[in-house]
PARONU-298905 format. One record per residue (C-alpha): residue in one letter; x negated, y, z negated. Coordinates in steps of 0.5 Angstrom, whole numbers, plus 500, padded with zeros to 3 digits. Each point is the difference from the previous one (the first is absolute). Example, Ala and Ser with C-alpha at 12.3 -4.5 7.8 and 13.67 -1.06 7.14 Angstrom:
A475491484S498507502
end
This chain:
X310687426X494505502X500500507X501506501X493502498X498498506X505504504X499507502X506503501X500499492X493504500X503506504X507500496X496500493X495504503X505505503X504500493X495502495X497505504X508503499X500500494X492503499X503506504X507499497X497501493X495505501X506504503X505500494X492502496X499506504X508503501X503497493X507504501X502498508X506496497X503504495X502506506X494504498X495503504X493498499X496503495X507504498X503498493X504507498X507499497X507503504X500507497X507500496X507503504X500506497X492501501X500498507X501506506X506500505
end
């Protein structure tokens, strides 16, 4: 049942999934609107149709 805390490829993939997940998770800190289609550090509103310049 617990053999694979002897296995070392086991190690290697919980090893290399948690340190995706520590950058991963840092990187959603440092650039929270990545996924909404915004810009880092932007967060300004469409400028209405009839504000906008042609």
């Amino acid at each position: 049942m617990f053999d694979w805390i002897a296995d070392p490829n086991a190690w290697l993939a919980l090893g290399t999934l948690s340190s995706l997940e520590i950058v991963l998770g840092m990187d959603n800190i440092i650039f929270p609107h990545a996924g909404d289609g915004q810009t880092a550090g932007t967060s300004t509103k469409r400028r209405p149709s009839h504000r906008r310049i042609r």
